[in-house]
C-alpha positions as CSV (number, residue, x, y, z in Angstrom):
1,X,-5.0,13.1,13.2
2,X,-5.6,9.4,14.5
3,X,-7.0,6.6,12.2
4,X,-7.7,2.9,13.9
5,X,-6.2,1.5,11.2
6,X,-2.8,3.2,9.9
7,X,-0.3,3.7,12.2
8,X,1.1,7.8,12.5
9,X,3.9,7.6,10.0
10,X,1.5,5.7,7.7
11,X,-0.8,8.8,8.1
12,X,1.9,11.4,7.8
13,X,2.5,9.7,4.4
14,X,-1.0,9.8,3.5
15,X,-1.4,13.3,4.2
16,X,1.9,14.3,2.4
17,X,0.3,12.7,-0.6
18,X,-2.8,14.5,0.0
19,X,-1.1,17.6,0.3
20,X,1.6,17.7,-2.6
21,X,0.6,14.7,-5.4
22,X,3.4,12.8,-4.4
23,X,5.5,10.8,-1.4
24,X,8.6,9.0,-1.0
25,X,7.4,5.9,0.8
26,X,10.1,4.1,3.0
27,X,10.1,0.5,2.7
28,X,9.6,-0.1,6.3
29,X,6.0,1.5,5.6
30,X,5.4,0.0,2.2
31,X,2.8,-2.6,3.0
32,X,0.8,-0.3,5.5
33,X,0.4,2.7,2.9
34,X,-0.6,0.1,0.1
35,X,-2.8,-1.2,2.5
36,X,-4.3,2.3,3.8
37,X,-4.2,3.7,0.4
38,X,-6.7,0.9,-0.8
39,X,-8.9,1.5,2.0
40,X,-9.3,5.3,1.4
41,X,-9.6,4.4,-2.7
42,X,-6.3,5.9,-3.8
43,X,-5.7,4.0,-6.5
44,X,-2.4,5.5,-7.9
45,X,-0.7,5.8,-4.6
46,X,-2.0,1.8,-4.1
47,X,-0.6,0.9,-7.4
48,X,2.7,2.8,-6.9
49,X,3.3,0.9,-4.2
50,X,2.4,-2.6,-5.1
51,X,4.9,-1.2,-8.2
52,X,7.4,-1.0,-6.1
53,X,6.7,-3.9,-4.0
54,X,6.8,-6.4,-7.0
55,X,9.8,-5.1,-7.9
56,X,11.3,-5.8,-4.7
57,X,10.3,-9.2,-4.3
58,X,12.3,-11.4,-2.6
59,X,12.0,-14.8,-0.5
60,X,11.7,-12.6,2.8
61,X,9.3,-10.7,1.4
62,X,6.8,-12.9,-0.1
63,X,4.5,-13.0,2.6
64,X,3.9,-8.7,2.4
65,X,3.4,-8.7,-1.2
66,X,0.5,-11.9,-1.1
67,X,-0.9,-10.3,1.9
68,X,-1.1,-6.5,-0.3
69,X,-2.6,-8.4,-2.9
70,X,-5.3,-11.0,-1.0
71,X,-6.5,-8.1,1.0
72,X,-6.8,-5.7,-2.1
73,X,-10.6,-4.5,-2.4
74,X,-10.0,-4.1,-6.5
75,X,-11.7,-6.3,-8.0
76,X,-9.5,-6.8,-11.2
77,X,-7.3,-9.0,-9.5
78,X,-9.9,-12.2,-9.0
79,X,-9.5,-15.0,-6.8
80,X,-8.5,-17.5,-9.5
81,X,-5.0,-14.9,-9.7
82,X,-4.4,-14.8,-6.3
């Protein structure tokens, strides 16, 4: 299964959430599962991994977490927060 926008491990992760409730993300696919996951409306996967990504925040990673965030389609977080 292709999708123009998620790469094929970012799929494969999808799908194992689809499948089972649950997935270990690696954090070389972090950002593109947030990402995906917000595009297919999967909230608690999305949130999971912004979780994780906040948690993880560090000087190299700044950029990934505003990006996950300024891209995000919900509409709690408003433009005065980002």
């Amino acid at each position: 299964m292709r999708h123009p926008d998620a790469s094929i491990e970012t799929m494969s992760l999808i799908l194992d959430y689809f499948y089972s409730g649950s997935v270990t993300v690696p954090n070389t696919n972090i950002v593109q599962v947030s990402l995906f996951a917000d595009q297919l409306l999967l909230t608690a996967l999305k949130e999971k991994c912004d979780v994780h990504l906040l948690g993880d925040v560090s000087p190299s990673k700044t950029h990934s977490v505003y990006f996950c965030i300024a891209t995000s389609s919900d509409s709690a977080i408003s433009n005065e927060e980002r």
